[in-house]
C-alpha positions in Angstrom: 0.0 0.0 0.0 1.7 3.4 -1.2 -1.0 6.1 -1.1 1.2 9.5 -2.9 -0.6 11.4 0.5 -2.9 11.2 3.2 -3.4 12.1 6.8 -5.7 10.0 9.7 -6.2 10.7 13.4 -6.5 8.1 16.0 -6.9 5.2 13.8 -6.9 1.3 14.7 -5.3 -1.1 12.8 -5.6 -5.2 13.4 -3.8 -7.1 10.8 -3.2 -10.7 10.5 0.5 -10.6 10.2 3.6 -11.3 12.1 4.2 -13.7 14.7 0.8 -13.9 16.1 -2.6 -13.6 13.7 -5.2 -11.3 15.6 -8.5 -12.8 15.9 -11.6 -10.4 15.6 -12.8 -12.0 18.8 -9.9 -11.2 20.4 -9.1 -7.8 19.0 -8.3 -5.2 21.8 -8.6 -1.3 20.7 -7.9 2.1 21.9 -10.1 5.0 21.4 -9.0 8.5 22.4 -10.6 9.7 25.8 -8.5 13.2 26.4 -6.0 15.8 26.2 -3.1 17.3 28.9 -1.6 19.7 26.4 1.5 21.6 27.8 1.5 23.9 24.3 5.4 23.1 24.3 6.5 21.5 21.5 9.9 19.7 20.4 11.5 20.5 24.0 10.3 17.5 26.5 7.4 18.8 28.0 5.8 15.4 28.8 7.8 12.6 29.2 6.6 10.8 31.8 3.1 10.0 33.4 1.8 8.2 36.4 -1.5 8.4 37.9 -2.4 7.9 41.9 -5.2 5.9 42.2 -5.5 7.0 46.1 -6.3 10.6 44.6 -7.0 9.8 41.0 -4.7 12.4 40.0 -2.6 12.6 37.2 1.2 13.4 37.1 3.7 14.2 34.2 7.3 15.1 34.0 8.1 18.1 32.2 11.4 19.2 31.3 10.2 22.1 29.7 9.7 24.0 32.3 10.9 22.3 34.3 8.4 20.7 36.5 6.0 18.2 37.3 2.5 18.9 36.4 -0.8 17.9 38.5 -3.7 17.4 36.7 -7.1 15.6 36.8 -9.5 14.2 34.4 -12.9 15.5 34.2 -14.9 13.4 31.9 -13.4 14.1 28.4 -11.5 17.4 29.7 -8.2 17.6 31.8 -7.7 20.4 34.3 -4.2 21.5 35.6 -4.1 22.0 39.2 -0.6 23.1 40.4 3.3 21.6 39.9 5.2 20.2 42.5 7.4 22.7 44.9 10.4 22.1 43.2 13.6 24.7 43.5 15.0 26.0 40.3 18.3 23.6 40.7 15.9 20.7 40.8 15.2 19.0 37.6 13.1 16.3 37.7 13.5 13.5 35.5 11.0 10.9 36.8 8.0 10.6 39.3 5.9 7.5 40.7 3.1 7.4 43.2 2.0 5.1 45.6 -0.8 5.3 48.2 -0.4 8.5 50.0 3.3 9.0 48.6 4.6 11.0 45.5 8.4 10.5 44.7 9.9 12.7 42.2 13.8 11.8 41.0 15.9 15.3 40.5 19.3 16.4 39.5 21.1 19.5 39.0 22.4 19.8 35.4 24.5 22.2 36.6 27.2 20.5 38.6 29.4 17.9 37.2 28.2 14.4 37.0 24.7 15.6 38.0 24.0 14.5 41.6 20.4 13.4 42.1 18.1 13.3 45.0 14.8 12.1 45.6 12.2 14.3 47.3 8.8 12.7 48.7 5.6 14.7 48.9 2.1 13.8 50.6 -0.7 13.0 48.9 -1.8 17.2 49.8 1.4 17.8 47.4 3.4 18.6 50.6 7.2 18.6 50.7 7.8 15.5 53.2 11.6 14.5 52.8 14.4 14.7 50.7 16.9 11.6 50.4 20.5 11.5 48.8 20.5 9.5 45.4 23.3 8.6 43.4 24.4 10.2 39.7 21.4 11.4 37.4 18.6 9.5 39.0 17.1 8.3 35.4 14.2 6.3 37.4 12.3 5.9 40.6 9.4 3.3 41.0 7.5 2.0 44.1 7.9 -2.0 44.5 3.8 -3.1 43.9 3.2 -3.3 47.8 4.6 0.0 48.2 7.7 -0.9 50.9 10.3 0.0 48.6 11.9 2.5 46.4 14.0 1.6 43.9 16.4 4.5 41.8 18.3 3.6 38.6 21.1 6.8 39.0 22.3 6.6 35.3 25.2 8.1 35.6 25.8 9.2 32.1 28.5 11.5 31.4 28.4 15.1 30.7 31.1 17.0 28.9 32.6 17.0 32.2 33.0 13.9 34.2 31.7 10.5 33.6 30.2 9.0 37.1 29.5 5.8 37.9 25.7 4.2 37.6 24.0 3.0 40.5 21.1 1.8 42.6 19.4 3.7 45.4 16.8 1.6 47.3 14.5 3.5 49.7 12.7 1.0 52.6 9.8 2.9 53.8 8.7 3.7 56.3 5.0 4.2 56.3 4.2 5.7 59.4 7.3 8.4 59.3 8.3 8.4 55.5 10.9 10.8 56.3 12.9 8.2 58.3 12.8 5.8 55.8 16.5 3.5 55.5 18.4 4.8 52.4 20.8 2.1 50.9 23.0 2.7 48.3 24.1 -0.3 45.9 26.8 -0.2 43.3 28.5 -2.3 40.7 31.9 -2.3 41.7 31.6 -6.2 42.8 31.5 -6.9 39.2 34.5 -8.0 37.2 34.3 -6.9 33.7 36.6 -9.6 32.0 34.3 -12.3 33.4 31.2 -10.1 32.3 32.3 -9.7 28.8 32.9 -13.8 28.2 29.2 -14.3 29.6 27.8 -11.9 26.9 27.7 -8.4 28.8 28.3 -5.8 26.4 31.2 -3.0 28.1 33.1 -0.5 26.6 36.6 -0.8 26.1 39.0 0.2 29.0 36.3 0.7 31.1 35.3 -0.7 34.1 31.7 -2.7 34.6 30.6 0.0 37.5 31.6 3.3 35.3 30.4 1.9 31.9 26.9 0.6 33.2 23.9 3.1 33.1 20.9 2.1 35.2 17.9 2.8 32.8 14.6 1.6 33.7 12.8 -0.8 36.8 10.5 -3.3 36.8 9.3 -5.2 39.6 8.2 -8.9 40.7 4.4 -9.5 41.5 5.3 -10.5 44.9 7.8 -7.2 45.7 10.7 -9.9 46.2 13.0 -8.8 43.2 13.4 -6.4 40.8 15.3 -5.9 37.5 16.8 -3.0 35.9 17.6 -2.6 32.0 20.8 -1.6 31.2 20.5 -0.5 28.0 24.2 -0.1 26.8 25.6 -3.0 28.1 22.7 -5.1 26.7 22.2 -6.6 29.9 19.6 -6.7 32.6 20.5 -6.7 36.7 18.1 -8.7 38.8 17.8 -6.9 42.5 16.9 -9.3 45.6 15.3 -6.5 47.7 15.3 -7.2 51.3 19.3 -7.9 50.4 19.7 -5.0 49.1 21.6 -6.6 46.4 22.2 -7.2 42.8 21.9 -11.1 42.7 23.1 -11.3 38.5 23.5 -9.9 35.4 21.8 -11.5 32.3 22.8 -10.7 28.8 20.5 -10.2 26.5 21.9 -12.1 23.6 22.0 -11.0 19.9 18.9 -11.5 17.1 19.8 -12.8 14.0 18.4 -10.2 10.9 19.3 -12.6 8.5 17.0 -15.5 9.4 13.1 -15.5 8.4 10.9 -13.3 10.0 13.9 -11.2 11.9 14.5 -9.0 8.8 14.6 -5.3 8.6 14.8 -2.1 6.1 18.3 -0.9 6.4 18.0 1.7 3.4 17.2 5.5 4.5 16.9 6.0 0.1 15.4 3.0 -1.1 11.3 3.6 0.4 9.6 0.0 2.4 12.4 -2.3 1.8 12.5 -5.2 4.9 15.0 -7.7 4.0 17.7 -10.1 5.6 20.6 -8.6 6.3 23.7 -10.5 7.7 23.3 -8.1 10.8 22.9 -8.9 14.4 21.2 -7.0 16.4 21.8 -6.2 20.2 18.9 -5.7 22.2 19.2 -3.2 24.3 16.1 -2.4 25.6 15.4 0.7 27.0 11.7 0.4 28.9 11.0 -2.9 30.6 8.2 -4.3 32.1 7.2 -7.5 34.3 4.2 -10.1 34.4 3.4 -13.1 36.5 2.0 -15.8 34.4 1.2 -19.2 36.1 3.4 -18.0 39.0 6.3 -17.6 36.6 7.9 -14.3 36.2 8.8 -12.4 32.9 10.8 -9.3 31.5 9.0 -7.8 28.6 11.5 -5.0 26.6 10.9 -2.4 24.4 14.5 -3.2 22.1 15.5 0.1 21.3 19.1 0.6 20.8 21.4 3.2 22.3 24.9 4.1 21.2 27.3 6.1 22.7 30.4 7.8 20.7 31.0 4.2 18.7 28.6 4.3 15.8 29.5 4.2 12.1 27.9 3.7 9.0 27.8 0.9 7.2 29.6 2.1 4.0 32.2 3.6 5.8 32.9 0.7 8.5 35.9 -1.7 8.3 35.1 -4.8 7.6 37.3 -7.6 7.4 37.6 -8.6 4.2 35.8 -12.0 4.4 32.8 -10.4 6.5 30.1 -9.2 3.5 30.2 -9.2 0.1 30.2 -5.7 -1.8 26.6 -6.4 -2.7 25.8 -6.9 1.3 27.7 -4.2 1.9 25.9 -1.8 -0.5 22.7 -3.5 0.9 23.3 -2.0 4.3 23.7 1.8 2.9 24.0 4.4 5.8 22.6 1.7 9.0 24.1 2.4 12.3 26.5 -0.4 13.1 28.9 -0.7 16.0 32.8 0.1 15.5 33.5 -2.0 19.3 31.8 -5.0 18.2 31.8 -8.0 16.3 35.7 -8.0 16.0 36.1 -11.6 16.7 39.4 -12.5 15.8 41.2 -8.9 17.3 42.0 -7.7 14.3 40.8 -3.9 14.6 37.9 -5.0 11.8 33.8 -5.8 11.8 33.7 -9.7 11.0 30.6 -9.8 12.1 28.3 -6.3 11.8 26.5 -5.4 15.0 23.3 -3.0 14.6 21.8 -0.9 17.5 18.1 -2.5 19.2 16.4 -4.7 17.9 13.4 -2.9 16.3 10.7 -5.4 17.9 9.5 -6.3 21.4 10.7 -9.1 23.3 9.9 -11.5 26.8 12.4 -13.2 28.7 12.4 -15.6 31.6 13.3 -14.1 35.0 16.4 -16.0 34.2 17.3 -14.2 30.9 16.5 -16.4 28.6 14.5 -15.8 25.8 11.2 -17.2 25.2 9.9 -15.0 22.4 10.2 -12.2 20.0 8.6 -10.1 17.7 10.4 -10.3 14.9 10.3 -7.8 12.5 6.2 -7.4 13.1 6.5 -3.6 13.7 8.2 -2.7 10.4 5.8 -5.2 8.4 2.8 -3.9 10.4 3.8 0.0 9.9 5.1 -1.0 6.2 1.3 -2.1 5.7 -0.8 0.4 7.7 1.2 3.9 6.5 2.8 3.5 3.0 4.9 5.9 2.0 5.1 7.7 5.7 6.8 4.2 6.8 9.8 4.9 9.1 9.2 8.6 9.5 11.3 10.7 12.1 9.4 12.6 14.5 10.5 15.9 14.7 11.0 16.3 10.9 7.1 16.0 9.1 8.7 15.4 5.7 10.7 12.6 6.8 9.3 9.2 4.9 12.0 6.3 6.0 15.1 8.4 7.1 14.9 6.5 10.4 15.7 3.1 8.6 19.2 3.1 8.8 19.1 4.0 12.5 16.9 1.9 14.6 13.7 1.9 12.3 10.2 2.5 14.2 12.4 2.3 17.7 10.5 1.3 20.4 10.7 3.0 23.3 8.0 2.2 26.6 6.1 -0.2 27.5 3.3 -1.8 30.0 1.5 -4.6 30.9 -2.1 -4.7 31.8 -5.2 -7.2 32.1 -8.2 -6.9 31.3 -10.4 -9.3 31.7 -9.1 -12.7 32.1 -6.0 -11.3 29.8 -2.8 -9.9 29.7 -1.9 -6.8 27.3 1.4 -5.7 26.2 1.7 -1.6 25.0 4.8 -0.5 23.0 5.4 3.3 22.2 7.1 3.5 18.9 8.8 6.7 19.5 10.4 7.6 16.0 6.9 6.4 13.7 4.8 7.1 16.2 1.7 4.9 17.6 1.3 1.9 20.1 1.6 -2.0 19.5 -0.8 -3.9 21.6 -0.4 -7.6 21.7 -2.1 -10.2 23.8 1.0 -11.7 26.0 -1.2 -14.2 28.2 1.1 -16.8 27.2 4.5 -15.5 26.7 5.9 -18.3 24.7 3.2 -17.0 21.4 2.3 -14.0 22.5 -0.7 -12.3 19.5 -0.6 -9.2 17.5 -3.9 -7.5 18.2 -4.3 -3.9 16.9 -1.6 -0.6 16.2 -3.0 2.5 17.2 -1.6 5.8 15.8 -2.9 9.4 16.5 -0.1 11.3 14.4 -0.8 13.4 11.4 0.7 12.7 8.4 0.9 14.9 5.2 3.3 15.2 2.6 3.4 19.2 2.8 3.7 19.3 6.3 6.4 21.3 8.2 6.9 21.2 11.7 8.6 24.9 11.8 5.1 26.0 11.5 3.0 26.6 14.6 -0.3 25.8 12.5 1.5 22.3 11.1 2.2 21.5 14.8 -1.1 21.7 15.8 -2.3 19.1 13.0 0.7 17.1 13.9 -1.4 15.3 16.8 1.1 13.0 19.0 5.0 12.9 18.3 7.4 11.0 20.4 5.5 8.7 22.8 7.9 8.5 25.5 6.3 7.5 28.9 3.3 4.9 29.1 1.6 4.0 32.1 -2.1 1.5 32.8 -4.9 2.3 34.5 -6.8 -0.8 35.2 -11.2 -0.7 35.3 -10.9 -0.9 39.1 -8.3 1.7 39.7 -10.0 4.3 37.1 -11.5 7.3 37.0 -14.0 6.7 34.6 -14.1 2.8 36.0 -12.6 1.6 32.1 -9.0 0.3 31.9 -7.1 3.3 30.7 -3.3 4.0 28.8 -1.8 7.0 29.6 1.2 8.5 27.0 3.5 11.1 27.5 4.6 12.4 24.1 8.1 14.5 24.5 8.0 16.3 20.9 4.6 17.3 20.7 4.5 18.0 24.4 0.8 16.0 25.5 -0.6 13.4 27.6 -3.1 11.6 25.3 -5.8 9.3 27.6 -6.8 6.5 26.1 -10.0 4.3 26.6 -9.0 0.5 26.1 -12.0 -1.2 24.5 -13.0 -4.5 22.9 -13.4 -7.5 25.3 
């Protein structure tokens, strides 16, 4: 399908494709409830949204400003109430919510290496008590029964200085929240020669605890463990909680793009093209999620892809000369590879080319292994539903596959909710735009039910105009968040989406069982 132009605005699409055919039966759709607009656009003004079912209030990170936002839903209308107290050397970069509790992550980008904090507020948006965190908290989540606090301090570096990441876990206290036990956890124990052997991605002369970056927290149903993505190193750390502890560290493995099913469309010039390539593809998932299924736990990731300094095209990498032909080679165009990996023999060449994500969504055991992936479902399904808009950027309008030689749709969040007797996965595509919804109630063939997309497209579009931003609708889903019937507002399970470029919180209504 390759319409010359046309726009939609929160459309559905089910296709029978992919790794899982959608059954009408079984289909599970979204429908557009409301609106938090922030009127900032392109400059993070909502990337990430939580909602306090104690309250029923609504909060979002915005970086804009920066602040975090209070709203509340009135039917099909939002209304902002206030921001948090939060002084001007305080930027936030992540909020969660539990019972009476509101927990906001901050830095100060102005000092080196970003020092973090994390400041608890009541329920009556009162300052209760700030507690030390480590190096750019990037995260903070409450465990499901509310006891802890977990913080994945990033660490990234700045022109400056290059910190170490870390853990902060908070043990509350509920009755005095301000004398809750703050314990710090690092990496250091790690040993980065034995990491690398087992599969743990690290960058060259560094050591595991400064080259890791703490990204995003999941927890277990039963508030036992927890497991934190670390994107970079495509690796995941499993946290034993009342230890205080990092337990492991899985790798993540590498997908094949040159077996059936696992292709992808490698070509920024060339329109829908999802072939084989003799790539593979690391991980490294950025948002994860977890889900008890027949008392077994599971990591679902959004595969991403993150590179730091290291990236190089493909027609300007160095191969070995025995690693692709000059038709493979070609084949590849301008894709994103890695210059650090893949040299197997230690020559200083690629022998075997390593691409950045994994342009799909995937579920692992809590032992890391994994039981199943979605192949390349999100570039067929986006190939199908939006023609010659496949693979657009989102901050450019006129920007028709320029993101396929750099991570392709990328997906970015994700969630897991049930409703009814079933289990839901939710995956932002942040470069394309949209959702993926699959039905993950058994995570060993988990089934593609319906793509959602509220984004304008139009051939004549240009975002430098205020009118064309308007039209845009929703660019950049960053944060996602569920609301399930019991715990909503409007007594319908609900997904919540901060979008960073076009600067809104779109409610959704989940319909169809």
């Amino acid at each position: 399908m390759r319409p010359s132009s046309f726009t939609y605005l929160a459309m559905t699409f089910t296709a029978l494709m992919g790794q899982g055919q959608a059954q009408a039966a079984d289909r599970l759709e979204l429908a557009p409830l409301a609106v938090y607009d922030t009127g900032i656009f392109n400059k993070s003004a909502a990337e990430i949204v939580v909602y306090n079912k104690t309250s029923k209030l609504f909060y979002v990170v915005n970086g804009a400003t920066p602040s975090v936002d209070v709203f509340r839903l009135n039917g099909k209308t939002t209304e902002r109430l206030l921001a948090l107290s939060l002084a001007p050397s305080e930027a936030p970069t992540s909020v969660a919510t539990y019972g009476k509790l509101i927990a906001v992550a901050v830095h100060n980008p102005a000092l080196d290496g970003r020092p973090g904090k994390i400041i608890l507020f009541s329920n009556n948006h009162k300052r209760i008590a700030d507690f030390p965190a480590g190096f750019l908290p990037d995260m903070v989540s409450f465990s499901p029964d509310g006891k802890y606090l977990l913080v994945a301090n990033e660490g990234e570096p700045d022109k400056n200085s290059d910190p170490e990441g870390s853990l902060t876990l908070i043990i509350i206290n509920s009755k005095k929240p301000n004398m809750s036990i703050i314990k710090q956890i690092d990496f250091k124990g790690f040993k980065a020669n034995e990491l690398r052997k087992s599969g743990v991605r690290i960058s060259p002369g560094k050591s595991f605890s400064q080259d890791v970056e703490p990204e995003y927290i999941a927890f277990s149903a039963d508030s036992r463990r927890a497991w934190v993505s670390l994107q970079e190193n495509n690796a995941l750390a499993e946290i034993t909680l009342n230890k205080a502890e990092i337990t492991r560290i899985m790798p993540l493995g590498l997908k094949d793009h040159s077996l059936p099913g696992q292709g992808m469309d490698p070509n920024d010039n060339d329109g829908i093209n999802i072939i084989s390539v003799p790539v593979m593809g690391m991980y490294m998932p950025d948002a994860i999620a977890a889900m008890n299924i027949g008392g077994k736990s599971y990591i679902l990731t959004a595969n991403e892809g993150d590179a730091r300094d290291e990236d190089v095209k493909a027609k300007k990498a160095k191969f070995d000369k025995n690693a692709l032909t000059k038709s493979q080679i070609k084949s590849l165009g301008k894709l994103r590879l890695s210059s650090t990996d893949g040299d197997t023999d230690h020559d200083g060449d690629i022998d075997v080319p390593h691409s950045y994500g994994a342009r799909s969504f995937s579920i692992f055991s809590d032992k890391g292994k994994l039981v199943f992936d979605s192949g390349d479902d999100f570039e067929q399904i986006t190939a199908e539903r939006l023609g010659e808009f496949f693979n657009s950027d989102n901050k450019k309008a006129a920007s028709a596959d320029k993101r396929s030689d750099n991570k392709g749709p990328e997906p970015e969040g994700i969630t897991v909710g049930t409703v009814g007797e079933r289990t839901f996965a939710f995956v932002t595509l942040e470069r394309v735009g949209g959702i993926m919804v699959y039905d993950v109630s058994d995570p060993y063939a988990p089934v593609f039910q319906s793509y959602y997309v509220s984004r304008t497209f139009g051939a004549d579009m240009d975002f430098d105009l205020i009118d064309d931003r308007k039209k845009a609708g929703f660019l950049g889903p960053e944060g996602i968040y569920f609301i399930s019937a019991k715990d909503s507002p409007t007594k319908k399970p609900l997904l919540l989406v901060a979008n960073e470029v076009s600067g809104n919180v779109e409610i959704l209504e989940i319909n169809g069982l």
